[in-house]
C-alpha positions, -999 to +999 in steps of 0.1 A: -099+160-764-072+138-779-088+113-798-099+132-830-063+143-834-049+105-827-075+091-846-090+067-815-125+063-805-123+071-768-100+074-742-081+044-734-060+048-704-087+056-678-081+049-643-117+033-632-120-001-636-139-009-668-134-046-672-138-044-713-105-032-709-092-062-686-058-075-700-053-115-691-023-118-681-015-154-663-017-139-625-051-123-637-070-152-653-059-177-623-068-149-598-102-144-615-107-182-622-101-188-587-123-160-575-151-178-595-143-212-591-147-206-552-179-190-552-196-215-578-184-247-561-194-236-526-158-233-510-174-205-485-142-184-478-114-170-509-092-142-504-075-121-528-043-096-519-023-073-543-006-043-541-026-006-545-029-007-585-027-041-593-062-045-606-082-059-582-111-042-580-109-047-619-107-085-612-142-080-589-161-062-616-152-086-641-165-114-616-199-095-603-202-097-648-202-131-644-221-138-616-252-114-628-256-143-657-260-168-633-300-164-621-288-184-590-263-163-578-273-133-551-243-112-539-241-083-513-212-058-527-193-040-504-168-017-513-165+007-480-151-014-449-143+019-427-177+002-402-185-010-371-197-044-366-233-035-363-226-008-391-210-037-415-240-064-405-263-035-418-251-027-450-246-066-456-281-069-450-298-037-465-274-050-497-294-079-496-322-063-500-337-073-465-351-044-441-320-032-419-335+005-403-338+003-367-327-035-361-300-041-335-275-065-337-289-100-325-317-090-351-297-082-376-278-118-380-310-136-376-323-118-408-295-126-425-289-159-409-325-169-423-316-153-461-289-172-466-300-209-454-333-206-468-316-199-502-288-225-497-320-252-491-334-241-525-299-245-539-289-213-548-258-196-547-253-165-519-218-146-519-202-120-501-180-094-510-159-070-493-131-048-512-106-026-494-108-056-466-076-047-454-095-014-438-119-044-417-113-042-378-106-072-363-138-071-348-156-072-381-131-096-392-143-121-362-177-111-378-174-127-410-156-159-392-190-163-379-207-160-407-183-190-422-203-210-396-232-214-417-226-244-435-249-282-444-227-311-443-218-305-476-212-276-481-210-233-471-240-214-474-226-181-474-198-174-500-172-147-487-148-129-511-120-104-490-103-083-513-071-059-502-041-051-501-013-072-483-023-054-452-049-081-449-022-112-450-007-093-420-041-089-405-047-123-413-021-135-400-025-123-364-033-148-336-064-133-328-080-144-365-062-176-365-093-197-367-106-173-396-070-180-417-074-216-413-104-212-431-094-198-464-103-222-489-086-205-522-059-172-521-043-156-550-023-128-549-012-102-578+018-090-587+026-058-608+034-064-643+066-072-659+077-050-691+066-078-718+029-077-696+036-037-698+040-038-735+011-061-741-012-039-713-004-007-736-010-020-771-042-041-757-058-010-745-049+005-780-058-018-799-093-015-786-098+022-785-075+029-822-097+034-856-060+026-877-024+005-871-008+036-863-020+031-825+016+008-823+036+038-829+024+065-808+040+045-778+067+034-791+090+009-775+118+033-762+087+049-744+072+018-728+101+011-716+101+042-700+065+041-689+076+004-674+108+017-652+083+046-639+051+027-632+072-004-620+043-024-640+017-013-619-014-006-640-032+022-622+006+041-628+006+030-665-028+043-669-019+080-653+013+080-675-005+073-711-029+093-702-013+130-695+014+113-724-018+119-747-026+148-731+009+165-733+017+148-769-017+161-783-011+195-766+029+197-785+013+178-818+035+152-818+022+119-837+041+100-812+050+102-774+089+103-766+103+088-739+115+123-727+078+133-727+071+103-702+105+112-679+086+150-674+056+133-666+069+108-638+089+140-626+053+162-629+037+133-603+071+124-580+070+088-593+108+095-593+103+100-552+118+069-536+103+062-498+132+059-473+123+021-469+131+020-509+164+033-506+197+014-501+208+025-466+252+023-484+238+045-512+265+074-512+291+058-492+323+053-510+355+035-494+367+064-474+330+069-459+332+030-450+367+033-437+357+064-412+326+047-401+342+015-391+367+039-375+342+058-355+326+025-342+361+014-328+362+043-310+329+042-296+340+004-288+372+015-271+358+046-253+331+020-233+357-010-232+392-015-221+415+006-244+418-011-280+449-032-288+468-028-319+450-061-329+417-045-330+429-024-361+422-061-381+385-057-372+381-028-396+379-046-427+356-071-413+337-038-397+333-020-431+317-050-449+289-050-422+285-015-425+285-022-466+259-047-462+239-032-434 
């Protein structure tokens, strides 16, 4: 819609993951050189976490790209953890491209059991892959433990990738997977962007999408840094905001997208909308507010104690700095 007019040949903020459009930053390339480097030298279990937005399912295309030029390499994708255990055993299998209908559990890990050390005697590479792993039950979590079990004495036969968000440390974490956690090999974890990444993530995606040098100034660096204090350099965000930036610049015929434009976008989609966690709990108070609190909880003090001395009217200095810093 906007391309003709800004002169670019296609769209270059969308949201799905197209990894031509993958912007190295350092956490990114170790991430992704980690990812790889664990499933080619056999280290059987690598975990990546990362906020929602952070590009990690990006990361995982980029590294099924590489692992389709490797003629060794088979890999069972999955990308919807909401199963069972017998439900998760059968998509790992059927992904495999071994028969799954009708086969019960015990039947089910013996196919696959099979698969994979049969390959791993013929020396070839077979991985595992679960995104959104933070959604895995425990149960299917003890699952892929198992599966870590089958190993020569040099190495893992089954590779196993766990991708989510840092809802899977905390899962992780738990006593009932300890065994599993001390079996991570490799983690990396990815943080949102900072503004320099933010300015380099916009005019990247430019650069690669604009016909011209004008494709600098149509974000201009006012504007990123207004697209960086809304997103909070979290790509997914920066994506939404160019994008319906475009949109709304194309639709007002401006040659370039003012900052303004990008505050009436963030306010279109609540990115202005703190959660309650976010918020400072002394936001609002001034002195006076901290004074009567302080006041209130020597009352409360004195009304469950033995009545207050006039010494206790020292503790409300001491009181309003906890309620400052609480």
């Amino acid at each position: 819609m906007y391309e003709s007019f800004f002169n670019l040949k296609r769209t270059p903020f969308e949201i799905t993951p197209d990894p031509a459009f993958l912007f190295p930053t350092r956490r990114h390339n170790e991430a992704l050189a980690a990812l790889y480097y664990g499933v080619r030298w056999r280290k059987g279990f690598v975990v990546l976490t990362g906020q929602v937005g952070t590009g990690k399912t990006l990361l995982l295309r980029c590294l099924l790209q590489l692992l389709k030029q490797s003629k060794d390499v088979s890999y069972a994708y999955l990308f919807n953890s909401r199963l069972s255990p017998t439900e998760f055993l059968q998509y790992i299998v059927s992904d495999f491209g071994l028969p799954s209908a009708g086969k019960n559990k015990a039947e089910l890990l013996f196919d696959l059991c099979n698969y994979v050390v049969n390959r791993g005697l013929n020396k070839l590479t077979t991985v595992l892959i679960v995104d959104e792993a933070h959604h895995l039950s425990i149960e299917a979590l003890e699952e892929v433990r198992l599966l870590t079990n089958l190993e020569t004495a040099e190495n893992k036969l089954l590779q196993i990738v766990l991708v989510g968000q840092p809802e899977l440390d905390e899962k992780l974490d738990s006593v009932k997977l300890t065994q599993l956690k001390q079996r991570i090999a490799i983690r990396s974890h990815l943080e949102p962007l900072s503004f320099d990444e933010t300015r380099g993530y916009i005019e990247k995606r430019m650069q690669l999408v604009a016909c011209d040098a004008k494709r600098q100034e149509i974000f201009p660096t006012p504007t990123i840094a207004s697209i960086y204090r809304h997103s909070r350099g979290i790509p997914r965000l920066i994506n939404t905001i160019c994008e319906n930036a475009l949109v709304s610049a194309y639709a007002k015929q401006m040659q370039a997208v003012p900052s303004e434009l990008v505050d009436e976008i963030a306010k279109d989609f609540r990115l202005n909308v703190v959660r309650p966690a976010e918020v400072d709990r002394s936001a609002g108070l001034d002195e006076i507010d901290l004074q009567r609190a302080a006041r209130i909880l020597l009352d409360l003090y004195g009304s469950v104690q033995r009545p207050l001395s006039r010494d206790t009217e020292s503790l409300t200095p001491v009181i309003t700095a906890r309620v400052r810093q609480a």
